[in-house]
N, CA, C and O atoms as a GROMACS GRO file, in nm:
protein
  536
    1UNK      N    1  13.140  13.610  12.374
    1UNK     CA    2  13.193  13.476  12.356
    1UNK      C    3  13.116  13.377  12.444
    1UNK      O    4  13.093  13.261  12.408
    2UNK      N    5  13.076  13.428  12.565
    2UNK     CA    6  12.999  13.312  12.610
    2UNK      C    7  12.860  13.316  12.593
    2UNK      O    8  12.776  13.226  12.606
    3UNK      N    9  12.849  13.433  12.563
    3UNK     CA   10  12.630  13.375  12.475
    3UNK      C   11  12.672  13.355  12.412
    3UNK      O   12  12.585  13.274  12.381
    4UNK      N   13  12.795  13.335  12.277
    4UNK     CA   14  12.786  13.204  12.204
    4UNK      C   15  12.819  13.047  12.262
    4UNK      O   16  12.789  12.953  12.189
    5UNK      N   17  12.851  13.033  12.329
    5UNK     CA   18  12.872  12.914  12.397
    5UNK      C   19  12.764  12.862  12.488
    5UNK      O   20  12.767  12.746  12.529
    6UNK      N   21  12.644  12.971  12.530
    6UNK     CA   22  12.570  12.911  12.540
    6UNK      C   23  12.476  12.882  12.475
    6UNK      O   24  12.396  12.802  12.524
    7UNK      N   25  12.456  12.929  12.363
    7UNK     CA   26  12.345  12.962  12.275
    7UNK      C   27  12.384  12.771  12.163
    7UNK      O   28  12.290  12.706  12.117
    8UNK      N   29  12.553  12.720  12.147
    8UNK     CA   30  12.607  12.638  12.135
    8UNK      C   31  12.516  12.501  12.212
    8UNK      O   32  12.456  12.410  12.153
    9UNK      N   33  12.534  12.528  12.395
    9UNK     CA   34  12.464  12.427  12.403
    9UNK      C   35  12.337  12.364  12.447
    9UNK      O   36  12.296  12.251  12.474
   10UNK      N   37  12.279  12.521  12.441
   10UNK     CA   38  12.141  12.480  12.461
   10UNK      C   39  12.053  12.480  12.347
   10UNK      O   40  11.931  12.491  12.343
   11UNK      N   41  12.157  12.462  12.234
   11UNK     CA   42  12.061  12.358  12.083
   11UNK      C   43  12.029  12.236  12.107
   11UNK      O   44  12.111  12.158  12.155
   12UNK      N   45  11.895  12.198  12.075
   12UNK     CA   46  11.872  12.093  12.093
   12UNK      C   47  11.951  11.929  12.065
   12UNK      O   48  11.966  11.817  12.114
   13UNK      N   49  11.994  12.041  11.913
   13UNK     CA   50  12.100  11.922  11.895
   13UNK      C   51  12.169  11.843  11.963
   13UNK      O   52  12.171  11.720  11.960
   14UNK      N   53  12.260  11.958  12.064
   14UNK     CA   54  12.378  11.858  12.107
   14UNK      C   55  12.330  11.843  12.266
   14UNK      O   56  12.412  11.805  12.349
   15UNK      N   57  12.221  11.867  12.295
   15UNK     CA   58  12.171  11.764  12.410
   15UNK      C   59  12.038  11.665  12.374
   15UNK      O   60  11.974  11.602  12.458
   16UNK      N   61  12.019  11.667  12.258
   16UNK     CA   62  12.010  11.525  12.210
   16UNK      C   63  12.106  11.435  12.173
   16UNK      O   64  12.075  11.316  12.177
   17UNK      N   65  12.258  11.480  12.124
   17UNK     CA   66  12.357  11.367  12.155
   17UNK      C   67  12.433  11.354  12.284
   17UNK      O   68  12.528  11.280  12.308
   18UNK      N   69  12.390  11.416  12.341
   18UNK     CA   70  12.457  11.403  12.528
   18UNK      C   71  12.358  11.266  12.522
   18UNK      O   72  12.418  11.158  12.526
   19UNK      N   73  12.208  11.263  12.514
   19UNK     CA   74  12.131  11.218  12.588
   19UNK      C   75  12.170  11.052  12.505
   19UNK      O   76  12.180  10.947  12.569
   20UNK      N   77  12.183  11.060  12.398
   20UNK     CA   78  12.189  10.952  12.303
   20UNK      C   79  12.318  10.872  12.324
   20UNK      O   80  12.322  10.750  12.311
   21UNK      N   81  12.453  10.970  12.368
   21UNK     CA   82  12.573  10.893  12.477
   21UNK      C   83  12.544  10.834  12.553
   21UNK      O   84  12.559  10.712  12.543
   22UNK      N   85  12.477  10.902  12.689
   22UNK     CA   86  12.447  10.826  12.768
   22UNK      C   87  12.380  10.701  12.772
   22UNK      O   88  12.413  10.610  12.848
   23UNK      N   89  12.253  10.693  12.664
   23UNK     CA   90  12.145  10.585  12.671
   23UNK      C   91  12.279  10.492  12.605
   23UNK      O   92  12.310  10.381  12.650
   24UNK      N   93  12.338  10.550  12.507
   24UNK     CA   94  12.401  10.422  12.384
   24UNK      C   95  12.516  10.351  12.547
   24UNK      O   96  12.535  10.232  12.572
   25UNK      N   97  12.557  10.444  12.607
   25UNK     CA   98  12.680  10.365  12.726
   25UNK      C   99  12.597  10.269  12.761
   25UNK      O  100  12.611  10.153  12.722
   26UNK      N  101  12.494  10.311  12.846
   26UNK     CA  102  12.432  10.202  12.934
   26UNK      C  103  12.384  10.096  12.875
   26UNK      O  104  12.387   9.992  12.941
   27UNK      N  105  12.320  10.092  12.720
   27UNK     CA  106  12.291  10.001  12.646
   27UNK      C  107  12.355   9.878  12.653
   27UNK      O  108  12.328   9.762  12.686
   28UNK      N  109  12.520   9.988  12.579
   28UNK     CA  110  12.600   9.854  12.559
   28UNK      C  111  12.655   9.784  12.687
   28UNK      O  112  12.765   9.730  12.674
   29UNK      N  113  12.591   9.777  12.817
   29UNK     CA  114  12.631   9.766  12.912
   29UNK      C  115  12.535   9.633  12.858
   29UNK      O  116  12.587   9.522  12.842
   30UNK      N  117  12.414   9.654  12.837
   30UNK     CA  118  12.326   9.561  12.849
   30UNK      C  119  12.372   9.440  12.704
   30UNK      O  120  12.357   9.319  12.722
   31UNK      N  121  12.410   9.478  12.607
   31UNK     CA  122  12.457   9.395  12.497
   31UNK      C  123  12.592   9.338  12.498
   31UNK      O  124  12.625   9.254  12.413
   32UNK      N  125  12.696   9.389  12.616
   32UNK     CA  126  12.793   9.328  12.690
   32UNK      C  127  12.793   9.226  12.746
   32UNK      O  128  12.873   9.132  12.740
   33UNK      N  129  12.658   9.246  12.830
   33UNK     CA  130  12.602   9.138  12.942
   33UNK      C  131  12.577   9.015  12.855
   33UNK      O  132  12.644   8.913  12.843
   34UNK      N  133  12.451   9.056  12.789
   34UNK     CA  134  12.385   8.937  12.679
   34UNK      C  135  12.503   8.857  12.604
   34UNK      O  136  12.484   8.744  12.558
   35UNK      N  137  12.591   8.906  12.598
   35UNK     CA  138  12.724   8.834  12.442
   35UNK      C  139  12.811   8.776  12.606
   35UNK      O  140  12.754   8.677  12.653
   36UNK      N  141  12.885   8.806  12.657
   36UNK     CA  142  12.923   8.747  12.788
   36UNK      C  143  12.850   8.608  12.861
   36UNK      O  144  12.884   8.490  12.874
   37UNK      N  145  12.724   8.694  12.904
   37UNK     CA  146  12.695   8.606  12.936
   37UNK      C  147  12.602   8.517  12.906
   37UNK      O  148  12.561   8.457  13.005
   38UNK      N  149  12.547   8.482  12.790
   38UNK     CA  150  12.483   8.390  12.718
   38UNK      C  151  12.551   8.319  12.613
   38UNK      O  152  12.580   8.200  12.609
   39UNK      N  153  12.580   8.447  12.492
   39UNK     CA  154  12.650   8.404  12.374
   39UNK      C  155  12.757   8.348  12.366
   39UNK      O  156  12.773   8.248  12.296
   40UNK      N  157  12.857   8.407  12.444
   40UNK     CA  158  12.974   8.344  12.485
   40UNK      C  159  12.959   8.189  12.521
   40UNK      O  160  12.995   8.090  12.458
   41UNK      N  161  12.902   8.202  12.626
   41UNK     CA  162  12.913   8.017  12.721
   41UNK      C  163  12.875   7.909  12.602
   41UNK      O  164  12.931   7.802  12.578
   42UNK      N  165  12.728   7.987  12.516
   42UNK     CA  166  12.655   7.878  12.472
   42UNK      C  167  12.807   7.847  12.323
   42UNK      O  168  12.828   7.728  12.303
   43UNK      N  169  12.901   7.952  12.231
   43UNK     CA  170  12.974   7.924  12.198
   43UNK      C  171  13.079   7.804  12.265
   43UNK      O  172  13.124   7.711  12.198
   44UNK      N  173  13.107   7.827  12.410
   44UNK     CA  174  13.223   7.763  12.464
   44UNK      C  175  13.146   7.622  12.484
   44UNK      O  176  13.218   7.526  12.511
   45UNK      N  177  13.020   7.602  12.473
   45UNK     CA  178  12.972   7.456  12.516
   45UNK      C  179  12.979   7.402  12.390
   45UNK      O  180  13.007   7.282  12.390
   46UNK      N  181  12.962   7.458  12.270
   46UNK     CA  182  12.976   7.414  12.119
   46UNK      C  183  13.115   7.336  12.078
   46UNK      O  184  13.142   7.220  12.049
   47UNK      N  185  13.200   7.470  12.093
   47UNK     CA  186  13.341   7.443  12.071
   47UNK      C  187  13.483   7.395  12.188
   47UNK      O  188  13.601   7.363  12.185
   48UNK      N  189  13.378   7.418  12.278
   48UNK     CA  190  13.462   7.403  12.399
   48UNK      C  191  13.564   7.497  12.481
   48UNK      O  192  13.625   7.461  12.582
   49UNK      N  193  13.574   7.661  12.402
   49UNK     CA  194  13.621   7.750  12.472
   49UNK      C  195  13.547   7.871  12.424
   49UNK      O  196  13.505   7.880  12.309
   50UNK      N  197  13.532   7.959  12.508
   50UNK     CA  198  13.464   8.118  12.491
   50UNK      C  199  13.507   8.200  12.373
   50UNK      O  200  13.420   8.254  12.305
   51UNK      N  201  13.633   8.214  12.344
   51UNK     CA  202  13.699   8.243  12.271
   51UNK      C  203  13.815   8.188  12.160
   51UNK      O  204  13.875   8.083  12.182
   52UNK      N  205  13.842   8.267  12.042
   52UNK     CA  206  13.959   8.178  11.951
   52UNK      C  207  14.107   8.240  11.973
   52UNK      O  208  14.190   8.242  11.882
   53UNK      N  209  14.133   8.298  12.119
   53UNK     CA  210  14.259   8.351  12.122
   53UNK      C  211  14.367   8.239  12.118
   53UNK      O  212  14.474   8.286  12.157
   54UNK      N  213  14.377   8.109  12.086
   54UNK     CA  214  14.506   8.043  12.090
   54UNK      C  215  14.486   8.014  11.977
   54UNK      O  216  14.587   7.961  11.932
   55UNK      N  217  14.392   8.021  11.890
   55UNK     CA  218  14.375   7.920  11.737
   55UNK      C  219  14.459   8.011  11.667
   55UNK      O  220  14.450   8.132  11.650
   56UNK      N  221  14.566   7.901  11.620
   56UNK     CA  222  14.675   7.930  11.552
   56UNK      C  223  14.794   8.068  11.591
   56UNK      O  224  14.843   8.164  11.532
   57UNK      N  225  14.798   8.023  11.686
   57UNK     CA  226  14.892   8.096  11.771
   57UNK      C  227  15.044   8.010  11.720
   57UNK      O  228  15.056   7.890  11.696
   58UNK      N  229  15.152   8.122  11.713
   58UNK     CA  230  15.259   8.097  11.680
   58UNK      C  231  15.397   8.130  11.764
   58UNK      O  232  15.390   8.242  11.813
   59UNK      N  233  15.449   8.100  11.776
   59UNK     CA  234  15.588   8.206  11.762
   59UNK      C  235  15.678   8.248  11.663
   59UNK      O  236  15.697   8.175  11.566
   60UNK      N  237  15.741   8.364  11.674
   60UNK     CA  238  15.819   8.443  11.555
   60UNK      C  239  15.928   8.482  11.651
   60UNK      O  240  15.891   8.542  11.751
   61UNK      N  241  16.086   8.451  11.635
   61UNK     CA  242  16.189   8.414  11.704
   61UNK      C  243  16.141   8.445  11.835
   61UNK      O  244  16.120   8.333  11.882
   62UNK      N  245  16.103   8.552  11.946
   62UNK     CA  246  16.083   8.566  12.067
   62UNK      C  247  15.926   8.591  12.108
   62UNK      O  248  15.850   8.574  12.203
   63UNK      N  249  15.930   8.650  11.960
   63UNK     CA  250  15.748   8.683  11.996
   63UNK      C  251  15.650   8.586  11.935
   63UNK      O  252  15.657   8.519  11.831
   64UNK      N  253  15.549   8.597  12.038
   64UNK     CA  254  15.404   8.496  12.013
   64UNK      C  255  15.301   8.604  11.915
   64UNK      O  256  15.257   8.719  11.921
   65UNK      N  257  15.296   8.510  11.844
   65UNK     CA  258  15.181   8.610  11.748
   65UNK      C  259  15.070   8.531  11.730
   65UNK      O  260  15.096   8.420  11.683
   66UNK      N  261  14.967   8.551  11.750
   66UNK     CA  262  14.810   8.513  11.845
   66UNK      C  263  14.692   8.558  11.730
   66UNK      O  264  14.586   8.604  11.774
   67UNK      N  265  14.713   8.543  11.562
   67UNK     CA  266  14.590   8.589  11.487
   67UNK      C  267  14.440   8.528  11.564
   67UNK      O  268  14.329   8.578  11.542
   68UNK      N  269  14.466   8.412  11.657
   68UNK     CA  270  14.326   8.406  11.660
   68UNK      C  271  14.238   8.523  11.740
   68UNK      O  272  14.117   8.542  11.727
   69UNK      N  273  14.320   8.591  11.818
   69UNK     CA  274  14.308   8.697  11.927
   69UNK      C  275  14.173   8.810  11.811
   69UNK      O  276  14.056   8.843  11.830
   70UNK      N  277  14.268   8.832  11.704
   70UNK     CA  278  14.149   8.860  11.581
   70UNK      C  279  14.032   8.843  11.549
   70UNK      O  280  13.932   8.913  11.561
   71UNK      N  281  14.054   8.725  11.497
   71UNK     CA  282  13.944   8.624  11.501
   71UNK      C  283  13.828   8.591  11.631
   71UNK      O  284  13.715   8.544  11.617
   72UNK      N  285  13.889   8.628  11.746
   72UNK     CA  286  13.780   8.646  11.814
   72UNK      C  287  13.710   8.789  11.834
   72UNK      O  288  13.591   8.810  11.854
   73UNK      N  289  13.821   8.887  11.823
   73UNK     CA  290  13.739   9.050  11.823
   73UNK      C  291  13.645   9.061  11.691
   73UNK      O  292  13.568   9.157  11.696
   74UNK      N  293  13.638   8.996  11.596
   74UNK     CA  294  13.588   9.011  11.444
   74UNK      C  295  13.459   8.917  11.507
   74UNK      O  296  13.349   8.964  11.479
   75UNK      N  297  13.459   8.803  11.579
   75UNK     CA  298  13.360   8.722  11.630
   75UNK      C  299  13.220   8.796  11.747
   75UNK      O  300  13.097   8.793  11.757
   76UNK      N  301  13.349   8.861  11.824
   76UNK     CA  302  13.259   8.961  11.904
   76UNK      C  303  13.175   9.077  11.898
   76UNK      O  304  13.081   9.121  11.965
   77UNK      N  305  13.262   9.126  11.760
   77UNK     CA  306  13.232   9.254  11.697
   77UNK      C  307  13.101   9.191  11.627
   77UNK      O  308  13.010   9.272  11.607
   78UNK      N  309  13.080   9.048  11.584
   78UNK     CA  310  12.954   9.033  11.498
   78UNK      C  311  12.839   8.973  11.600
   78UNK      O  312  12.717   8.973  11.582
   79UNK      N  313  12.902   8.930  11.694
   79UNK     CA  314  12.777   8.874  11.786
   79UNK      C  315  12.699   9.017  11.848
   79UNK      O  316  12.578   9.040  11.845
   80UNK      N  317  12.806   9.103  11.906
   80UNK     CA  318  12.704   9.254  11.940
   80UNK      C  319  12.662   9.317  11.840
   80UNK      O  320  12.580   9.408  11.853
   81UNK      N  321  12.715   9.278  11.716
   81UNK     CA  322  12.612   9.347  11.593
   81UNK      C  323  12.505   9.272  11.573
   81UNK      O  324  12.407   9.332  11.530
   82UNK      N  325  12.490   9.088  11.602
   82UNK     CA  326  12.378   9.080  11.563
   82UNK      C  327  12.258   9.059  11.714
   82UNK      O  328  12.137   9.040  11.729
   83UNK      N  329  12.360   9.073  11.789
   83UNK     CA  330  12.210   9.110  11.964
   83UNK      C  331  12.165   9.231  11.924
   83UNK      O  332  12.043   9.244  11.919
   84UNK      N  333  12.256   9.353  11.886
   84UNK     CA  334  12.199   9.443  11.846
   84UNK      C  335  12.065   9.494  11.775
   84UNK      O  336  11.971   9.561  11.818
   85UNK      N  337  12.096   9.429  11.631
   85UNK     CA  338  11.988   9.375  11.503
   85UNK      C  339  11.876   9.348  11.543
   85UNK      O  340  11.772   9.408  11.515
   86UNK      N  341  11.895   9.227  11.631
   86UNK     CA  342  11.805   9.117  11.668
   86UNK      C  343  11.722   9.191  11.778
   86UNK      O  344  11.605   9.153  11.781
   87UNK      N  345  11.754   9.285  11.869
   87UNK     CA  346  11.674   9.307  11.975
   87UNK      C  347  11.646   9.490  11.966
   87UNK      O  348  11.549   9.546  12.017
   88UNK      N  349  11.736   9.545  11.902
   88UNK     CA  350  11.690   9.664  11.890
   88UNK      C  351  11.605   9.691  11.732
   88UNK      O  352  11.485   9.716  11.722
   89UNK      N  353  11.696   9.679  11.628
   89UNK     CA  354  11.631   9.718  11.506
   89UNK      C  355  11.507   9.677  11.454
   89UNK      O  356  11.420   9.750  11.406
   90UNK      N  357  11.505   9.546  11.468
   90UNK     CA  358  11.432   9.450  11.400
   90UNK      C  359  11.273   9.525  11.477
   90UNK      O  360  11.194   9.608  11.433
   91UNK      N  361  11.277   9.470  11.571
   91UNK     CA  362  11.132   9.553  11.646
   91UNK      C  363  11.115   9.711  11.639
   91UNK      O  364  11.000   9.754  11.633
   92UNK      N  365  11.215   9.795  11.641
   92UNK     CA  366  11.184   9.932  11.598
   92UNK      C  367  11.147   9.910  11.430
   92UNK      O  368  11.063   9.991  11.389
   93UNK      N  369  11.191   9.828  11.345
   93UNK     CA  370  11.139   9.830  11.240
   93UNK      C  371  10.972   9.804  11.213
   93UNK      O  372  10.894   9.848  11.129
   94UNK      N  373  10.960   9.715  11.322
   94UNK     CA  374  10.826   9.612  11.282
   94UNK      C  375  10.712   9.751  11.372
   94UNK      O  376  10.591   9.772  11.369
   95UNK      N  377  10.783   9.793  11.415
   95UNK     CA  378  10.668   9.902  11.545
   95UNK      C  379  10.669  10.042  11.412
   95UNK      O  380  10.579  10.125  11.401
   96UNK      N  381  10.788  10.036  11.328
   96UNK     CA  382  10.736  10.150  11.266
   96UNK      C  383  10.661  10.104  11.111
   96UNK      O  384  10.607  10.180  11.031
   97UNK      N  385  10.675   9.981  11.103
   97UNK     CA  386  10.570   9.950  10.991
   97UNK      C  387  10.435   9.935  11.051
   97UNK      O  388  10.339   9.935  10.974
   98UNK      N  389  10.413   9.922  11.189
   98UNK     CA  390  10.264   9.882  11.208
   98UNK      C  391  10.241  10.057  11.210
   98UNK      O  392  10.137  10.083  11.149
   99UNK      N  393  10.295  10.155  11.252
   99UNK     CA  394  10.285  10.285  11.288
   99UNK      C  395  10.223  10.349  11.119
   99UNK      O  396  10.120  10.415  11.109
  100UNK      N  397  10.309  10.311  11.004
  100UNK     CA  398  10.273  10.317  10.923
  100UNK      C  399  10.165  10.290  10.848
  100UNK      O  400  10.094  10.365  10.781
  101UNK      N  401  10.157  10.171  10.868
  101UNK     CA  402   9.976  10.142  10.843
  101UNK      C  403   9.903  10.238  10.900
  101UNK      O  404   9.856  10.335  10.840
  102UNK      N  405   9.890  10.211  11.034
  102UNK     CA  406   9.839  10.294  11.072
  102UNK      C  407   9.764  10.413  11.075
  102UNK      O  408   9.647  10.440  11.102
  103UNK      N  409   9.898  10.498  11.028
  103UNK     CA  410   9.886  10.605  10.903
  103UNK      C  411   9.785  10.658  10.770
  103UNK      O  412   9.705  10.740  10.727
  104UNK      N  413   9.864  10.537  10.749
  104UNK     CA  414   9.753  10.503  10.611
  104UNK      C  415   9.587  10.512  10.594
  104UNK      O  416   9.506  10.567  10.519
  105UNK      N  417   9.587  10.394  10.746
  105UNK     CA  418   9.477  10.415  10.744
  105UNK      C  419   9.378  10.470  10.838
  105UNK      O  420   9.270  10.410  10.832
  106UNK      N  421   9.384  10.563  10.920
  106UNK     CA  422   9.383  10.708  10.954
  106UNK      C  423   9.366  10.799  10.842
  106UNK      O  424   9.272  10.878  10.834
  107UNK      N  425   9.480  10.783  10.733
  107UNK     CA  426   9.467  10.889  10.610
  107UNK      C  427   9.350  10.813  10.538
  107UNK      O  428   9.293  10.908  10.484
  108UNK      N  429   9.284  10.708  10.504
  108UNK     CA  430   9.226  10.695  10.426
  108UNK      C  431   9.098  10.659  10.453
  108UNK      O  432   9.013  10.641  10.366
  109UNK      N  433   9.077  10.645  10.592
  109UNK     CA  434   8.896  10.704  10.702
  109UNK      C  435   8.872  10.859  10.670
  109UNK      O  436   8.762  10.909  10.645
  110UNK      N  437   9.024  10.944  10.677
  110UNK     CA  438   8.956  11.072  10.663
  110UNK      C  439   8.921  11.176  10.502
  110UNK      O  440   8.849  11.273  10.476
  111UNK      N  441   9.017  11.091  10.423
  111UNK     CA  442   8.932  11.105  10.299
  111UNK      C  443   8.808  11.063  10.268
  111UNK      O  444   8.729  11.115  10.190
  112UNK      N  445   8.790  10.937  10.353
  112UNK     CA  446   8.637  10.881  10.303
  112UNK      C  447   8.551  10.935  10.401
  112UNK      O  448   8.435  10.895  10.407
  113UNK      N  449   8.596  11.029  10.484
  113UNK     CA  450   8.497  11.167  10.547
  113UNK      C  451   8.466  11.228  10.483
  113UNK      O  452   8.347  11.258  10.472
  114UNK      N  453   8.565  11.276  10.409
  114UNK     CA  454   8.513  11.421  10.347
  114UNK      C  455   8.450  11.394  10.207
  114UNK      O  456   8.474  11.298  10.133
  115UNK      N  457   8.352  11.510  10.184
  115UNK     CA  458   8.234  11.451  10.093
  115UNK      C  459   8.303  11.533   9.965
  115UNK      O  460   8.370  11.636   9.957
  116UNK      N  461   8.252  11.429   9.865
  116UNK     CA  462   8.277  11.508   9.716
  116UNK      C  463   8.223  11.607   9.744
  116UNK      O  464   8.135  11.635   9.827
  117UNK      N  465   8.325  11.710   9.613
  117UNK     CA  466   8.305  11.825   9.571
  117UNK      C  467   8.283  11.821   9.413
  117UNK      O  468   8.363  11.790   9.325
  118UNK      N  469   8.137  11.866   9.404
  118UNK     CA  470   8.067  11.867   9.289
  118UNK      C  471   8.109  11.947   9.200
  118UNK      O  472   8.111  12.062   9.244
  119UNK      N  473   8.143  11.940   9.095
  119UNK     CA  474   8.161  12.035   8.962
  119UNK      C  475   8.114  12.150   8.953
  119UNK      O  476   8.187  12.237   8.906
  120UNK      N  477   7.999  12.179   8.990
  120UNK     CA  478   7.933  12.291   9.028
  120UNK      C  479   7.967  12.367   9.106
  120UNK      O  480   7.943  12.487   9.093
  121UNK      N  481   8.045  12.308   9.224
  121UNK     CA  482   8.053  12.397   9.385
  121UNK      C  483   8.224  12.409   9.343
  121UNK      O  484   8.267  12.499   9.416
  122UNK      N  485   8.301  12.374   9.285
  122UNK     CA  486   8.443  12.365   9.239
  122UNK      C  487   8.456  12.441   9.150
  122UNK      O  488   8.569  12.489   9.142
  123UNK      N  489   8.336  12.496   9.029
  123UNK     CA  490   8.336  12.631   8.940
  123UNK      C  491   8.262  12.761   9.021
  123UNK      O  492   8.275  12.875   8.976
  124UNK      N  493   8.205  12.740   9.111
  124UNK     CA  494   8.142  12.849   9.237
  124UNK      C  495   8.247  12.906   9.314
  124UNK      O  496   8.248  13.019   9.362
  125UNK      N  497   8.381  12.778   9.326
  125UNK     CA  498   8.497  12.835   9.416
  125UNK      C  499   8.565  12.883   9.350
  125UNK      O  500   8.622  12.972   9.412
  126UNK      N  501   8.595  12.877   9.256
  126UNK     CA  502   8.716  12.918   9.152
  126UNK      C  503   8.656  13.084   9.110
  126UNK      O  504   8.727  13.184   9.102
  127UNK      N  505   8.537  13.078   9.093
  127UNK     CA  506   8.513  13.222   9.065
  127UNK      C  507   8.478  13.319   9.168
  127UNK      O  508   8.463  13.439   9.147
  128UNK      N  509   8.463  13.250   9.303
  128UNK     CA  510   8.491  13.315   9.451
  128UNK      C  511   8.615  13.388   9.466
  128UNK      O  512   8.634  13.504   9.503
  129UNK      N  513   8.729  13.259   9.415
  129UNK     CA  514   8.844  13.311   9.454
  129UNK      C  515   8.931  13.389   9.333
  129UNK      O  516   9.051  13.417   9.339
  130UNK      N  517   8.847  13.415   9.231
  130UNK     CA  518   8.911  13.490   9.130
  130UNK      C  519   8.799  13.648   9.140
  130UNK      O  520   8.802  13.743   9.062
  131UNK      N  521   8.753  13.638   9.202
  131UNK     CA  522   8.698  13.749   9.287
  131UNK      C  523   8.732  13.849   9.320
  131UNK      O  524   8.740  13.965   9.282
  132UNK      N  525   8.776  13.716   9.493
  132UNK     CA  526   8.853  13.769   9.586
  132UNK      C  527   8.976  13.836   9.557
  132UNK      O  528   9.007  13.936   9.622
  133UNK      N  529   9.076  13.776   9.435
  133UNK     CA  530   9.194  13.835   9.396
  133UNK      C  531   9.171  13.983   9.328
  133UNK      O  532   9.257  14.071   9.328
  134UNK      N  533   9.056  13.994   9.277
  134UNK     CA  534   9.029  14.137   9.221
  134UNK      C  535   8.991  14.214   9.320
  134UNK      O  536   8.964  14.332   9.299
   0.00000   0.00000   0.00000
């Protein structure tokens, strides 16, 4: 039972998602920061507060019911989706299209290395290797 448990976690797998927890915590430490302290203020200088927790705030006989409280987690939830976008994806996208080219053309210097194969030397191989199979 426990060489299966270790055999469990020394797959690469799941200490590549240990490692991918950790980086994603500290991240959002950093996309916390950015929406706090940029996105936020430059919102509150627009509208005049950080957040929409009183917009349209009510009471219901004793209790306060606060939809804007919503309205600002749905606000927050889209501003760290788009610091996110904006600073992680977008450039891992653009780094793996240049990577791609790249590629390409790497693949297509080393085709134009290699020299035709003549009709002649392509019926020489074929009966090499029907040969070799006998």
């Amino acid at each position: 039972m426990l060489q299966g448990f270790k055999d469990f976690i020394s797959r690469g797998n799941v200490i590549d998602l240990a490692v991918g927890v950790v980086i994603g915590g500290a991240f959002g430490k950093i996309v916390t920061a950015l929406v706090e302290n940029l996105i936020n203020p430059l919102i509150a200088g627009l509208i005049g507060q950080p957040n929409f927790d009183s917009v349209g705030a009510f009471m219901l006989g004793d209790s306060l019911v606060e939809p804007g409280k919503l309205l600002s987690a749905v606000v927050q939830f889209l501003l760290v989706a788009a610091a996110i976008y904006f600073t992680v994806v977008v450039p891992m996208n653009k780094m793996a299209e240049i990577r791609q080219a790249k590629l390409k053309e790497d693949e297509a210097a080393a085709a134009a290395e290699e020299p035709a194969v003549s009709d002649e030397a392509k019926l020489l191989l074929e009966i090499r290797d029907l040969l070799a199979s006998k």
